[in-house]
Each structure stands twice: as C-alpha cells, then as structure tokens.
C-alpha positions in Angstrom: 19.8 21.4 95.6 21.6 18.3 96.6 20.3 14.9 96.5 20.1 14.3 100.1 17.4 17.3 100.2 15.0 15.6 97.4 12.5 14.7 100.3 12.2 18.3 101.3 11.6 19.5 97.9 9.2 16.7 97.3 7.5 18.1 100.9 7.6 21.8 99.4 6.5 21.4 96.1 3.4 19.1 97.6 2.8 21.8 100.0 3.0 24.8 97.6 0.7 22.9 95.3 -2.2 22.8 97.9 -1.3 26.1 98.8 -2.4 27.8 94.7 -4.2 24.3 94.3 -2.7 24.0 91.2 0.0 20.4 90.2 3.6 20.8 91.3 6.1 18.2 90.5 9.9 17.6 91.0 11.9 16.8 88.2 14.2 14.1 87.6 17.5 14.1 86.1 21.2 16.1 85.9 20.6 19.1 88.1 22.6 20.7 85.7 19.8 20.4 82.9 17.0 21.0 85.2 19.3 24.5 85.6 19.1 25.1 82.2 14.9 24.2 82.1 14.5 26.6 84.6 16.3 29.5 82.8 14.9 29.1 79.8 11.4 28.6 81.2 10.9 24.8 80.4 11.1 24.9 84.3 9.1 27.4 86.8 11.0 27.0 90.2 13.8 26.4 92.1 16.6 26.6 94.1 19.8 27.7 93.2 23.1 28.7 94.5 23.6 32.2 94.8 26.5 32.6 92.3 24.2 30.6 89.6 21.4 33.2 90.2 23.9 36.1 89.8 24.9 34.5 86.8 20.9 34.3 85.3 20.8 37.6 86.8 23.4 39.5 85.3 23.7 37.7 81.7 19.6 39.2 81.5 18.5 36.6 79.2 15.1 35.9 78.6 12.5 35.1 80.4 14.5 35.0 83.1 14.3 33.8 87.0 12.7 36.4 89.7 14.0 35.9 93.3 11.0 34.3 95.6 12.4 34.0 99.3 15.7 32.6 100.7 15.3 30.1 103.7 16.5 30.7 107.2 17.8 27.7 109.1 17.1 27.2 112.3 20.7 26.0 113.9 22.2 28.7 116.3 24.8 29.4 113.7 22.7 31.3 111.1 21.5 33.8 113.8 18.1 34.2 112.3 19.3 35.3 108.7 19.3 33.7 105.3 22.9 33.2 105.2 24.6 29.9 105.0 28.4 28.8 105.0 31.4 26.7 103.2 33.0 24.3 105.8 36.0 23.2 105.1 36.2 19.3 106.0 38.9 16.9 106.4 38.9 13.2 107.9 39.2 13.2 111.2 42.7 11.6 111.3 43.8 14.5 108.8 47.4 16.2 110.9 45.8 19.5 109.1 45.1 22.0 112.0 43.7 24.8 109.5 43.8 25.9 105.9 47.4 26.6 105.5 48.1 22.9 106.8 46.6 22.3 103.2 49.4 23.9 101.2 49.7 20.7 98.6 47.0 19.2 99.4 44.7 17.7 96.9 41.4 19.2 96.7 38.3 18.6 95.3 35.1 21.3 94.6 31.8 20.5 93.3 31.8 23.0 90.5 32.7 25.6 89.2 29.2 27.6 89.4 29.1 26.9 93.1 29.6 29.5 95.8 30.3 27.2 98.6 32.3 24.4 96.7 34.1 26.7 95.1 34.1 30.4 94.7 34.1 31.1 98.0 37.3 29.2 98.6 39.1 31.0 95.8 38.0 33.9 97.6 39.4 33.1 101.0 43.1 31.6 99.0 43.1 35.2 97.3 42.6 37.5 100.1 45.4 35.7 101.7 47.8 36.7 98.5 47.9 33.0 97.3 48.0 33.0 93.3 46.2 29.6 92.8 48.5 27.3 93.0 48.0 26.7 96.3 46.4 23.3 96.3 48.8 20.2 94.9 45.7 18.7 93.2 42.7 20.2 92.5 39.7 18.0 91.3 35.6 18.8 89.8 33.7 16.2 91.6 30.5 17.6 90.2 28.5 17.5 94.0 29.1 18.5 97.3 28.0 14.5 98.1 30.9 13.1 96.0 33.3 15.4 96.8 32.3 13.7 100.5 32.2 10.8 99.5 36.3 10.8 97.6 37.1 12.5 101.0 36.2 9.6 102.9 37.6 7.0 100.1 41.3 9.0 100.5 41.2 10.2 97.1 41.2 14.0 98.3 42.5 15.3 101.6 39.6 18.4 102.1 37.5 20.0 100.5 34.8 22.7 101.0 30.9 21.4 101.8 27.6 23.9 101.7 26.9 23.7 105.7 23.4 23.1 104.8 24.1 20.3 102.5 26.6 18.8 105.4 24.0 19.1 108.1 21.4 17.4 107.0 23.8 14.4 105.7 25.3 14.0 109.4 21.2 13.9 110.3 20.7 10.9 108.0 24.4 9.4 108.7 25.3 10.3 112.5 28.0 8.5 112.3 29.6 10.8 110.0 30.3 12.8 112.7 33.2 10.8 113.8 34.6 10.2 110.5 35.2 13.5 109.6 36.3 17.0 111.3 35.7 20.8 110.4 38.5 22.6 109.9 37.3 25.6 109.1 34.4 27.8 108.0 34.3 29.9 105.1 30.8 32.7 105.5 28.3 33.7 106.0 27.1 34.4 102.7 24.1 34.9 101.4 22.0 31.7 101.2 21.0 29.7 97.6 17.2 31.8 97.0 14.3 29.7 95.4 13.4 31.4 92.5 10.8 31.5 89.9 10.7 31.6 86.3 9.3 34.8 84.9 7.5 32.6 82.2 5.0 32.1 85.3 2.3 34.8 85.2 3.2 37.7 87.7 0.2 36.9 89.7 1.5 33.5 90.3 4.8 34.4 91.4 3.0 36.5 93.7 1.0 33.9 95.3 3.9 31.4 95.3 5.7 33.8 97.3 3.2 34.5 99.7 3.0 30.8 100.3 6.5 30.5 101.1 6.8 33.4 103.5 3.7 32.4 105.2 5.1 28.8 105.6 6.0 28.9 109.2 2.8 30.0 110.8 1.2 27.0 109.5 1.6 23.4 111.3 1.9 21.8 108.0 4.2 24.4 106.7 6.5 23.9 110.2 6.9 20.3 109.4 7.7 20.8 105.9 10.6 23.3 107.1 11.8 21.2 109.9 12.6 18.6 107.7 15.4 20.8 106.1 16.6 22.7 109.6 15.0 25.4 108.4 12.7 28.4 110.5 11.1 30.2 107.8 11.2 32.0 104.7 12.1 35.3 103.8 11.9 38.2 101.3 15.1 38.8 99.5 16.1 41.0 96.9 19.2 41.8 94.2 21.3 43.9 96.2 21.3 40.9 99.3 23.7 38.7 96.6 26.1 41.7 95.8 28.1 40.0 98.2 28.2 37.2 96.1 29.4 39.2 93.1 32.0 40.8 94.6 33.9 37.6 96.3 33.6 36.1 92.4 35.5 39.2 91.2 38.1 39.2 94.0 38.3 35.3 93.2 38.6 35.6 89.6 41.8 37.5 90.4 44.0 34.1 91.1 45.1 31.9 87.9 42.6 29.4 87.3 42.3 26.1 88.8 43.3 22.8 86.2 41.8 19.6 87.0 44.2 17.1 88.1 41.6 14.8 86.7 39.8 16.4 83.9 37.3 13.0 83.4 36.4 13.9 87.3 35.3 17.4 86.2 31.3 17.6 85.1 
C-alpha cells in the first residue's frame, strides 16, 4: 500500500491480531522487498495491487498468496463494490481539458507492476489506437506519492494516481484540493485484495478472513475501516481480477514505454 495508509495497516494488523490473539506486525522497508517476503513466504499478508496478484497468481510459484477479501470504500463513487479507479491529475493551472490535451506531455507512472499508475493507462492510450508514443516524456517515479509530488514541483505535467491513494492524501493535506484538478478517470477496476501467504496454515487463513469480513459489524472494526474510507470487507475470488488480465494484454499491445529518466525508474 502507499505510505500515507501505514496508520491504517498499523490499525488492521493491531486489530486482526486481537482478533486470532496471536502477534501481528508491519514491516518496514522497500515495499518492493516486503513484495517479494510475502511471495516467498518470509511474509504472511498483505495488500497488493491487482496486476501484482495476477502476476503471483498466474507465474504459480510456491507457496504462493491466497486471496483474503478486497475492501469497499465508502465514497459514493465505488457504489458499494470493491472496485477502485486511476485519476488522471494535473495542476490546476494545467490548459489540459482532457487526455488528448496530453498528446507530448511528460508523464510520470509509479511502476510498472501497477494497475492504476500504469497499466490501466496503457490500456485507455491503446483502445484509443495510440501506439505508445503518445506521451513526450514518460518517467518511473516508483510511488503514486512522488509521482504527486514531481507533479506539483513542474517536473511532469499529469499523471495517473490510485483514487484511494489520492483520497486519503487530500484528507491529510486539504489544501491539495486547490493545487491540483482531475482530469479524468480511468475504472472501475477491480480493487488491490489483501492476501495471505499459503505458508500460513489453512485454518489460519480461514480465521484471518473471517476477521476481515466481519470487520464492519464491530465498533472497533468500524473505526479501523473509517480511517481508510472504507465500509467493509468482502469475499473475492480469481475470476473478479480477469478484468485485470485482460486490460494488461490489450496494453501490452502498444510499444513499450522508455524512461525519459532511467535513474528516476525503481
């Protein structure tokens, strides 16, 4: 998850661990090596984005990651499902009215396993016919956060930001709001899923999940949720990320993207 949502996943994991009564903690450190932990079993849970869990899916190495639940936020928008989407942002004194103002534009996605920062936006480019060019510059920021944070320094006009990820930044930085405009929204897809080693024991899984999906009809649970905009969680399975597997192939269609700034790309 993103850095601004460390609080809630110190909230969960404090929560699930009185729930089985059993020592949960957060780790520190790249996200992209706690990734790693997690497939390989060093790690036993998480949340990933829904193109990295096809990925762990598909390759079928071992042990492996079982889907828990997927969260449902609670803003209007996500119309009670575990979906989430990719808004497209540019500073609010941007003369870009929509995505094909962006033609030459430089660009900046998070990386290059990411749904929302980036898949989903090659999607969108090739079901218009664009080849992959498109963009003037395209940079790897390595998070949604930086690529924010280069938008507001000038050093990219737009780029594409996990609505979930954006949200709760303009609820810890309100004045965000006026700094920077939506131009358009990519979605929904299907929402990043926590997920579970299968190096836990089944039973454990089991009990995880029914923790998490009983989550909102508990006070404690409520608050835990509302700190992330979320309303619950649900049951999800394989075939709900097919979606996700079929925008990657349609995206994979476009030449690939070169960093402008291949230093800039983690």
């Amino acid at each position: 998850m993103s850095d601004n949502a460390r609080a809630f996943c110190q909230a969960l994991t404090a929560y699930l661990s009185a729930s089985i009564e059993a020592p949960i903690r957060v780790l520190g450190g790249p996200w992209q090596v706690a990734e790693q932990r997690l497939y390989c079993g060093d790690a036993h849970l998480g949340v990933v984005c829904g193109l990295q869990y096809v990925f762990a899916h598909d390759r079928a190495e071992q042990p492996g990651v079982e889907l828990l639940a997927a969260p449902v936020m609670a803003a209007a928008r996500y119309a009670g499902r575990p979906v989430y989407f990719s808004d497209v942002v540019v500073r609010a004194d941007s003369p870009a009215r929509s995505v094909a103002d962006l033609r030459d534009a430089a660009w900046a996605y998070n990386e290059r396993t990411s749904h929302s920062g980036y898949a989903v936006t090659r999607f969108a480019l090739a079901q218009c016919g664009e080849t992959g060019a498109f963009f003037g510059r395209v940079l790897g920021s390595g998070a949604h956060l930086q690529s924010l944070a280069w938008l507001l320094d000038r050093r990219i006009d737009a780029t594409a930001i996990d609505s979930t990820v954006l949200e709760q930044e303009l609820r810890t930085r309100p004045a965000l709001a006026g700094a920077i405009r939506c131009l358009e929204t990519f979605g929904p897809s299907p929402i990043p899923p926590l997920v579970a080693s299968r190096s836990l024991p089944r039973e454990l899984r089991q009990t995880l999940r029914a923790a998490l999906l009983g989550m909102h009809a508990d006070a404690r649970g409520q608050q835990v949720l509302a700190r992330a905009g979320m309303s619950r969680f649900v049951r999800v399975t394989d075939a709900d990320y097919e979606p996700i597997r079929t925008m990657w192939r349609i995206a994979e269609r476009l030449a690939p993207w070169v960093d402008a700034d291949s230093d800039a790309d983690t």
